[in-house]
N, C-alpha and C positions, 0 to 999 in steps of 0.2 A: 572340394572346390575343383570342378577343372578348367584346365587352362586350354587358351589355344583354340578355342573351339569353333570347328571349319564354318567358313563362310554358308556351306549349305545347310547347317542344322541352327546357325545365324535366322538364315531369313524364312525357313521352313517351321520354325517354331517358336520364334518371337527369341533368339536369343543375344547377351550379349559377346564381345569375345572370352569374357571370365563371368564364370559362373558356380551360383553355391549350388549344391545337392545333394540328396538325402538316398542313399541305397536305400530298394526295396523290392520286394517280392511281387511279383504281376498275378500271380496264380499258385495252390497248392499244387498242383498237376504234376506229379512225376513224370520225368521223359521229358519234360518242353523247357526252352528258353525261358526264363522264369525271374532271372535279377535285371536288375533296370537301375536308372538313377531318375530321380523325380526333383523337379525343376519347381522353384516359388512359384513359377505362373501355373503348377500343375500337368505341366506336360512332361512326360519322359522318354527315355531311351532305351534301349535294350544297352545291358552290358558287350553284346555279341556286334552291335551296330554302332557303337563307338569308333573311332578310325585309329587306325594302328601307331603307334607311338602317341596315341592320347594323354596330354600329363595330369594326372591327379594328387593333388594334394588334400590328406586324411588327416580332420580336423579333431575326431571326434571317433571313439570306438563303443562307446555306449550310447545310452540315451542321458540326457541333458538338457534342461529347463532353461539353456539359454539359447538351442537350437530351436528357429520357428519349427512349429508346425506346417506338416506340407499335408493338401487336401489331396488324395487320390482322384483320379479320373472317373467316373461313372462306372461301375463292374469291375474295377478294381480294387483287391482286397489287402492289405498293409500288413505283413504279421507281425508278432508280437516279439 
């Protein structure tokens, strides 16, 4: 869940100020930016573009059948 979340990634990608999200993997690519958080509406973040003092609250450390499913973006691959 994070909290708080700045008025510009608000209106840049459909967000509210509390939001759920799902950590994931953008790419197997060694060397690159590569964790992200994936948002219900399917749009994500980089972990690295986050804004500093970001609050997150960690619902969940596994995988869990009462966590929706979040659909990746087109060319983006989820690992396992």
């Amino acid at each position: 869940m994070l909290k708080d979340i700045p008025a510009h990634f608000q209106r840049a990608i459909g967000l509210a100020v509390e939001e759920g999200a799902v950590f994931i993997e953008t790419s197997a690519n060694a060397h690159t930016y590569r964790d992200a958080v994936q948002f219900r509406n399917g749009r994500h973040v980089r972990l690295q573009d986050l804004c500093e003092g970001q609050r997150v609250e960690i619902r969940s450390l596994g995988s869990d059948e009462s966590v929706p499913e979040v659909v990746p973006e087109p060319g983006i691959a989820l690992s396992a």
